[in-house]
C-alpha positions, -999 to +999 in steps of 0.1 A: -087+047-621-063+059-593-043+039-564-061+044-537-028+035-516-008+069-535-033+086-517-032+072-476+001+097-470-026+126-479-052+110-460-029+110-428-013+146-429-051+157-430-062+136-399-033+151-385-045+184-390-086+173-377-067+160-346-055+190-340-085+212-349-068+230-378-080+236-411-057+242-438-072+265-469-070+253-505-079+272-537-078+265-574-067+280-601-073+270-644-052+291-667-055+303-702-095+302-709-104+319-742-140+302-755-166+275-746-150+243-743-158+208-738-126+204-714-141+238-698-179+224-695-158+194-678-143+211-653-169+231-643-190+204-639-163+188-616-164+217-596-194+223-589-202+187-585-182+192-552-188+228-546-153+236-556-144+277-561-131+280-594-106+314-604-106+313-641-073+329-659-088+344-688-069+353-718-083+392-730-074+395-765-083+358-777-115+359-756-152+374-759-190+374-759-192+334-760-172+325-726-190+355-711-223+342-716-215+307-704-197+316-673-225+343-668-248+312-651-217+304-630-218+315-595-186+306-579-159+315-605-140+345-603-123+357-638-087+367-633-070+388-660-043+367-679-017+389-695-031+404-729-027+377-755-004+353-738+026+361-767+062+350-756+082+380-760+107+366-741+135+354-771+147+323-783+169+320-756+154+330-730+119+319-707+091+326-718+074+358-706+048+384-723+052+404-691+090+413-695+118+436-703+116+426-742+092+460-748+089+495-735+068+494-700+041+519-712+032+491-740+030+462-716+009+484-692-013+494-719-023+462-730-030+453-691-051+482-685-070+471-718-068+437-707-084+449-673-113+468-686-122+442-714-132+413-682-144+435-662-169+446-686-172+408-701-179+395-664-196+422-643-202+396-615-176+374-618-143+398-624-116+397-599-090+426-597-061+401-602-030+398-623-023+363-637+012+371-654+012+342-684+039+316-678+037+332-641+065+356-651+059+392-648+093+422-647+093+429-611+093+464-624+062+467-639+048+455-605+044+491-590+021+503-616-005+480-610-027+494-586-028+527-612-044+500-636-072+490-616-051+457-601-050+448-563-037+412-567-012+389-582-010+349-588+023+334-598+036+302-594+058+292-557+055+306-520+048+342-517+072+370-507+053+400-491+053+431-488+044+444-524+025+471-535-003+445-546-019+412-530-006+377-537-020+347-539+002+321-552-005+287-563+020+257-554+012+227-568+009+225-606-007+193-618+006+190-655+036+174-667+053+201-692+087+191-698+079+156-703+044+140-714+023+173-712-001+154-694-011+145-660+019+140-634+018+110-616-003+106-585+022+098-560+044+127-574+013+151-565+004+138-536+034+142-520+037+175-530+006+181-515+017+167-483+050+187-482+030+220-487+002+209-457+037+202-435+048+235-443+014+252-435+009+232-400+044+244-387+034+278-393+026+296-427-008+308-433+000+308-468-031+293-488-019+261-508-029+269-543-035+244-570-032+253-604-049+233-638-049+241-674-083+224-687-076+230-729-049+199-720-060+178-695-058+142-698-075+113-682-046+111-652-051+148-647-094+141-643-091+116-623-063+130-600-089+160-595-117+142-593-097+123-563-087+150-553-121+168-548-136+135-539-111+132-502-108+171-494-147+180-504-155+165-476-124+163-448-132+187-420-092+199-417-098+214-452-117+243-465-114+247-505-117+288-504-127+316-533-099+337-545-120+365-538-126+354-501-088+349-497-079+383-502-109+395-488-117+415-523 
């Protein structure tokens, strides 16, 4: 169930937006799909219950034939490429990061190209040319060599700084709760988040407000938040939930 009153502050920034004949752009992201999963199966059927685009982060060397051939009858989800294996090379004491300083470049950049050319031959119609860095950390040196591998974009986490040698496309607003339950967060936690990031749009970024998921641990606060969620935007006229593809016009 959710509290239909967590939700009226999102309800008004959107009117706000119709009133003024804006329409702010939303796209989702789900991280760290390997296989055919019931959670999967779930949130694909969410999505396309409301015609939601879906970017899939897809894990290369822990995926393979089986989540090709069910996302082959998909038609509006991109695969994005994330990391190599998602292993935290990053030390016990530091943050975890695959995509770091721990190992010699040319081995990180191997496993991406591999990574790369795995999807792309995996999901012919579905692969998008983008860099999901596991635990959204990536060594801002290895960002350079990405369009050698075949990369034009890049999703972390937070608002985007430009004028890289690749695309971003950020998301903003992450729905799970990891340093405490590892569940859903709480609806009028998100929601105001959501608000803050449609404020910030309507005085002048452009920036698309990303959400991001990670099916393999929702729980019931995080399906209903999204179905909610799906349920008010679907169908508000200030909102338009977009493709990744369409977003960076790949």
């Amino acid at each position: 169930m959710t509290d239909s009153m967590a939700w009226e502050p999102l309800r008004r920034e959107l009117d706000r937006w119709q009133a003024a004949g804006r329409v702010a752009r939303f796209w989702l992201r789900d991280d760290d799909a390997v296989e055919p999963t019931q959670p999967l199966d779930m949130l694909l059927d969410l999505t396309g219950e409301h015609e939601i685009p879906l970017t899939l982060a897809v894990i290369p060397g822990l995926t393979g034939e089986e989540l090709a051939a069910r996302l082959a009858r998909e038609t509006t989800v991109a695969v994005a490429v994330h990391g190599w294996s998602h292993t935290n090379y990053g030390g016990p004491a530091g943050k975890k990061q695959e995509l770091g300083g721990e190992r010699p470049a040319e081995t990180v950049l191997g496993e991406l190209h591999e990574g790369f050319r795995l999807l792309q031959r995996l999901h012919p119609a579905g692969f998008l040319p983008m860099l999901v860095p596991p635990w959204n950390r990536i060594d801002a040196a290895l960002i350079p060599a990405l369009p050698t591998l075949g990369f034009a974009a890049l999703s972390v986490y937070g608002r985007a700084k430009q004028d890289g040698p690749v695309l971003l496309l950020n998301t903003h607003v992450d729905i799970i709760d990891w340093h405490g339950t590892r569940g859903g967060r709480g609806e009028a936690e998100l929601v105001a988040e959501l608000v803050a990031e449609l404020r910030d749009r309507f005085a002048g970024s452009d920036e698309p407000i990303g959400v991001l998921a990670h099916h393999l641990v929702h729980d019931a606060a995080v399906w209903n938040f999204l179905s909610a969620l799906f349920a008010m935007t679907g169908r508000h006229p200030a909102v338009l939930w977009s493709s990744s593809s369409a977003l960076l016009k790949l």
